[in-house]
C-alpha positions as CSV (number, residue, x, y, z in Angstrom):
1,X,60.2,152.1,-50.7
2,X,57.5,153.8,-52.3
3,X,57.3,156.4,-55.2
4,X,55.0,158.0,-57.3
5,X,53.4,156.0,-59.6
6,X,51.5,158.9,-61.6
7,X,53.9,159.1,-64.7
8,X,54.7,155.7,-64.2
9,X,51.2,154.4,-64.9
10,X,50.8,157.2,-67.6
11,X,53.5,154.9,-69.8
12,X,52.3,151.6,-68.7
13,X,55.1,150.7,-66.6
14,X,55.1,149.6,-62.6
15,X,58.1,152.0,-60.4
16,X,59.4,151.0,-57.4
17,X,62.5,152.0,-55.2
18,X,64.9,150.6,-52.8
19,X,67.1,152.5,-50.2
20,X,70.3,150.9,-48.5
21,X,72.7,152.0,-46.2
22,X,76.5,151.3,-46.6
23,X,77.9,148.8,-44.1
24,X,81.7,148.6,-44.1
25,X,81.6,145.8,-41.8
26,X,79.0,143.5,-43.7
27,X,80.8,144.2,-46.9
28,X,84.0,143.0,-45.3
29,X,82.6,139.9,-43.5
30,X,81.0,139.2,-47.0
31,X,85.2,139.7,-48.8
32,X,86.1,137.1,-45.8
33,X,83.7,134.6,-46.8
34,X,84.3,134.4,-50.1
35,X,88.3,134.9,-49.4
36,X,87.8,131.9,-47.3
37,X,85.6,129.9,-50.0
38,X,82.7,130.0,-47.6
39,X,80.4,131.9,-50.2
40,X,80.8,131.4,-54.0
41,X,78.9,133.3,-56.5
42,X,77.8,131.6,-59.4
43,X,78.2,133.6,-62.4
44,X,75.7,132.3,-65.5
45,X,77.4,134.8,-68.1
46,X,79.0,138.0,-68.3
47,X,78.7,140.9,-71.1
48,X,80.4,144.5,-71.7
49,X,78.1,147.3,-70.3
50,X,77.7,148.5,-73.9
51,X,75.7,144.9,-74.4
52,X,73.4,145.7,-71.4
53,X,70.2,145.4,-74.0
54,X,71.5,142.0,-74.8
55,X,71.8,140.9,-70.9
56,X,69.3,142.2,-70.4
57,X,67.0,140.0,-73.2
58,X,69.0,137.1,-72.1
59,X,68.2,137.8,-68.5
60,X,64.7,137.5,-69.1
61,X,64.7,134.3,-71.4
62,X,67.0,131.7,-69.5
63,X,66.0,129.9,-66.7
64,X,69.5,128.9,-65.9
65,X,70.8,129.9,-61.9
66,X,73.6,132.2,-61.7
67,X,74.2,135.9,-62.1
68,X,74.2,138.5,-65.2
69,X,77.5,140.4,-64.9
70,X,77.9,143.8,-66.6
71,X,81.5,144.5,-67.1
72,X,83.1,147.6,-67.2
73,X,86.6,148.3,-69.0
């Protein structure tokens, strides 16, 4: 998707965007497969959305596989 890159440029930064569509039936083939143990997520480490800086830094140093979970309570 494209978007204006005037103000971004001005501050040094590149923007981009990205549109989706909800898909019911994708997101529920998706619960079946990992219901089933077909698709597993691998989860490198999880922090509190008040920590998101700190995920964030730590996103950007490792090289370890897995996903950076925000969690919300």
């Amino acid at each position: 998707m494209e978007t204006p890159q005037d103000e971004a440029e001005r501050r040094g930064i590149r923007s981009f965007g990205l549109a989706a569509q909800p898909r019911a039936d994708l997101l529920a083939k998706v619960a079946e497969l990992v219901d089933t143990g077909k698709l597993k997520v691998s989860v490198n480490r999880t922090f509190p959305l008040a920590d998101v800086a700190a995920a964030m830094d730590f996103r950007l140093k490792t090289t370890a596989p897995g996903k950076i979970v925000l969690t919300i309570a």
